[in-house]
C-alpha positions as CSV (number, residue, x, y, z in Angstrom):
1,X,0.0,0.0,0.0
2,X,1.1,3.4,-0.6
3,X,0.2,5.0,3.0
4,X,3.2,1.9,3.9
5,X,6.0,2.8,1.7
6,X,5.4,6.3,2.3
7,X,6.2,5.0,5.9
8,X,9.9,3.9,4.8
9,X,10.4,7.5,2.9
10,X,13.8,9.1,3.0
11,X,12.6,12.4,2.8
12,X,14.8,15.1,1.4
13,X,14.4,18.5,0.2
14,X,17.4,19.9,-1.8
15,X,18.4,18.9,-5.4
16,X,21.0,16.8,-3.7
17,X,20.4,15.4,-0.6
18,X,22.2,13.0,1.7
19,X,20.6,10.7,4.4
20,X,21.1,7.3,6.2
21,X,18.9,4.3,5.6
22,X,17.8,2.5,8.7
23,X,19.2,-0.5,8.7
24,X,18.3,-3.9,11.0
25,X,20.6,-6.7,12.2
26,X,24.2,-5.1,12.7
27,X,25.1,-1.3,13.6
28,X,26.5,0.5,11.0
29,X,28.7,3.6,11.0
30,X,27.4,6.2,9.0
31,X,28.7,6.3,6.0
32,X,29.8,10.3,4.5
33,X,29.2,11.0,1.1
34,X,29.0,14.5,0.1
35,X,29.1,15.4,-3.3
36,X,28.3,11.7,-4.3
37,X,27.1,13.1,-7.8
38,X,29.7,15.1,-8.3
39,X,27.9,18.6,-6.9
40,X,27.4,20.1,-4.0
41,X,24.6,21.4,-2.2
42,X,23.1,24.8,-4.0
43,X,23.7,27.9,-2.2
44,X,20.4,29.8,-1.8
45,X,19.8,32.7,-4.7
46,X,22.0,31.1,-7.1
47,X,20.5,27.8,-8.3
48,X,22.3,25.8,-11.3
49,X,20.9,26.7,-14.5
50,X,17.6,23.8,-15.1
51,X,18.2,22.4,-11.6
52,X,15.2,22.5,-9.3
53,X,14.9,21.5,-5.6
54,X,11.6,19.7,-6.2
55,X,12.8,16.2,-6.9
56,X,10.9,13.0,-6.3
57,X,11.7,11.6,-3.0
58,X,13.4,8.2,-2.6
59,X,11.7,5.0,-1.2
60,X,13.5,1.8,-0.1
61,X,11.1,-1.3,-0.9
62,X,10.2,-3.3,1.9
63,X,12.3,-5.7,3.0
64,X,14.9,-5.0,0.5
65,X,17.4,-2.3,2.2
66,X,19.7,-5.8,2.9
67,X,20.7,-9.1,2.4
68,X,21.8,-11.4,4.8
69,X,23.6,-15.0,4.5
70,X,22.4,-17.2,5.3
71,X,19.0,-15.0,5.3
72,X,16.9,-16.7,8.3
73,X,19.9,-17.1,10.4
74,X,20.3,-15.5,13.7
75,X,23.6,-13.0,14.9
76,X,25.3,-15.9,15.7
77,X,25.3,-17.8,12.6
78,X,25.6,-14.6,10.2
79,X,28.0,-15.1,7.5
80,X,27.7,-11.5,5.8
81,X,25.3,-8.8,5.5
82,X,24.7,-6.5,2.6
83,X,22.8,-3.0,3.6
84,X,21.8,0.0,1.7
85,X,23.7,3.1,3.4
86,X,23.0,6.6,2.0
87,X,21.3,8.2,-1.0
88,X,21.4,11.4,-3.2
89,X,19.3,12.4,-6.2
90,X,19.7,15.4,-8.4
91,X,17.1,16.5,-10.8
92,X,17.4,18.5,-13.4
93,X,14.6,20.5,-15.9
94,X,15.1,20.6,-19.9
95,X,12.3,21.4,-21.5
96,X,9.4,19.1,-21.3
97,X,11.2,16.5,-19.8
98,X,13.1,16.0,-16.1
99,X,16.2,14.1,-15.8
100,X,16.8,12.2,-12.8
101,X,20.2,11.0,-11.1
102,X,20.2,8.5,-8.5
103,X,23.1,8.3,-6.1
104,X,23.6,4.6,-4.1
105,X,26.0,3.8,-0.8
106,X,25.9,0.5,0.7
107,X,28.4,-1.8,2.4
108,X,29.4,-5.7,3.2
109,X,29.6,-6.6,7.1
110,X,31.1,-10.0,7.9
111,X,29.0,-11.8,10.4
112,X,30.4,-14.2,13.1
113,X,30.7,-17.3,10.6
114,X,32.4,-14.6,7.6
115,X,35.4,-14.4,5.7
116,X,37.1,-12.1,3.6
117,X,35.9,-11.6,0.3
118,X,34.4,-10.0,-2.8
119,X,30.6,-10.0,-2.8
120,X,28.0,-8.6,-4.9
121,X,24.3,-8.3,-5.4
122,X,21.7,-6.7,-8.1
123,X,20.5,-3.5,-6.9
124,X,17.4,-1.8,-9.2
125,X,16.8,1.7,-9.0
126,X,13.0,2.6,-10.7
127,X,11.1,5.1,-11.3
128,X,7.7,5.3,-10.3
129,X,4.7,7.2,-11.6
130,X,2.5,7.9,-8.2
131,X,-1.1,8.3,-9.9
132,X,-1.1,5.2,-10.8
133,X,1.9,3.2,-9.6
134,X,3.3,2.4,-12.8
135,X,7.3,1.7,-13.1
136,X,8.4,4.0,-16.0
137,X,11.8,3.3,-16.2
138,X,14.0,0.7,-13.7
139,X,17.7,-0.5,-14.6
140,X,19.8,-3.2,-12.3
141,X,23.4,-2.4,-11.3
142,X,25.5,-5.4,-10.0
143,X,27.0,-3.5,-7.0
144,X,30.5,-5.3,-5.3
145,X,32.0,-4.8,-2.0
146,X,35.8,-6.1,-1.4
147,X,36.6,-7.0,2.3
148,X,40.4,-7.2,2.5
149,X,42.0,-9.9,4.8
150,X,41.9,-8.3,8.5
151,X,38.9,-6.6,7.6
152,X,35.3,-6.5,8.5
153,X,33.8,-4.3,6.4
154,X,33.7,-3.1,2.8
155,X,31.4,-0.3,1.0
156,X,30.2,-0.1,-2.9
157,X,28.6,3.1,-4.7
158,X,26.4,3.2,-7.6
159,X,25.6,6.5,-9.4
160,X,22.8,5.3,-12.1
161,X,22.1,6.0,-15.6
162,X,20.4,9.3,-16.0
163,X,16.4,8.8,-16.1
164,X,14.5,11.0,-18.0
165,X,10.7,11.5,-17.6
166,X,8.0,14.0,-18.8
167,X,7.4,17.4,-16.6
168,X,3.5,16.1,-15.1
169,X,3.3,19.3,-13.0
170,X,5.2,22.3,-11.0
171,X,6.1,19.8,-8.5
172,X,7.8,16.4,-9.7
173,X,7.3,15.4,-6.0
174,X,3.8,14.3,-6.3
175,X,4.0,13.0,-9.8
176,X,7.0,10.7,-9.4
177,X,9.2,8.8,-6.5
178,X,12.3,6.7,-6.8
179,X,12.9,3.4,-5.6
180,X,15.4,1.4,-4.3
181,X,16.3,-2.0,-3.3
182,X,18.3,-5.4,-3.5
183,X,16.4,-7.5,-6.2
184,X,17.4,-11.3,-5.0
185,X,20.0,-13.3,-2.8
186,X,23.7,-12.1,-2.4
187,X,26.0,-14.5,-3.7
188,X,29.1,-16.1,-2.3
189,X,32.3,-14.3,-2.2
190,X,34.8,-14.9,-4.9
191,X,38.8,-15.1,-3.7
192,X,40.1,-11.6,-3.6
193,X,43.1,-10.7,-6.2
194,X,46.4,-9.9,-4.7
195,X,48.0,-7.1,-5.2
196,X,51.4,-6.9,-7.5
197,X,54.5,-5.4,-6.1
198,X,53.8,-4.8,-2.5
């Protein structure tokens, strides 16, 4: 239902915005990211030419903001976790149309049963039409994170494809929202590459 995922909204009001995804099973630093898109935040009175504040707000679908191997088990018998971290979106005016660019942090947490590692997962960021809930454009990123011997941890980042949609209204806000979120089961880390020369 809609009055549900609106619960899980990350809501942010600049043209790029920053903000942590709750996440469950293990606590996770946050994770800094400014200028993920390559920008920064715009300084009041002197917006970028075609760049508006009013961009669609981001939604993580339910129950897919991580992944966990194996994914009933309990803290004690967690080999990995993958989580969602932070997001930014930009959003741009030309004409008619509105292009969209969707910014993705995440990160790989060994559990107690882990080992070091490369693993990956599909991660889809859509685009959603709100009046009626259709998906008018989605593309899946394979999204990696290395854990180096010694380690614990290791992070990804995905800057999408820009989407371009049609200008609905003044305020792409209630015409549009983005959405995020794993698409299946994480695989099994694949042996790590040593480095050459030292």
């Amino acid at each position: 239902m809609k009055t549900a995922r609106r619960g899980l909204a990350i809501a942010l009001s600049t043209s790029i915005a920053l903000t942590p995804v709750a996440l469950a099973a293990f606590e996770l630093p946050k994770l800094h990211v400014p200028g993920i898109l390559g920008g920064g935040e715009q300084k009041e009175g002197q917006p970028t030419p075609g760049a508006t504040p009013d961009c669609p707000e981001v939604f993580i679908d339910s129950g897919a903001a991580m992944l966990r191997s194996p994914p009933d088990a309990d803290g004690a018998n967690v080999r990995y976790q993958l989580s969602l971290g932070e997001t930014a979106r930009e959003c741009v005016i030309e004409g008619d149309r509105l292009m969209i660019r969707v910014g993705v942090e995440g990160s790989a947490v060994l559990g107690a049963l882990g080992q070091p590692g490369a693993y990956g997962a599909d991660l889809r960021v859509a685009i959603r039409r709100q009046k009626d809930d259709t998906l008018v454009a989605s593309k899946v990123y394979r999204v990696n994170a290395s854990i180096p011997k010694g380690g614990t941890r290791g992070e990804f980042q995905v800057i999408a494809d820009p989407f371009t949609v049609p200008v609905m209204s003044q305020r792409a806000q209630d015409d549009y929202e983005i959405l995020v979120g794993f698409t299946q089961g994480a695989e099994k880390p694949v042996a790590e590459k040593k480095r050459r020369g030292g």
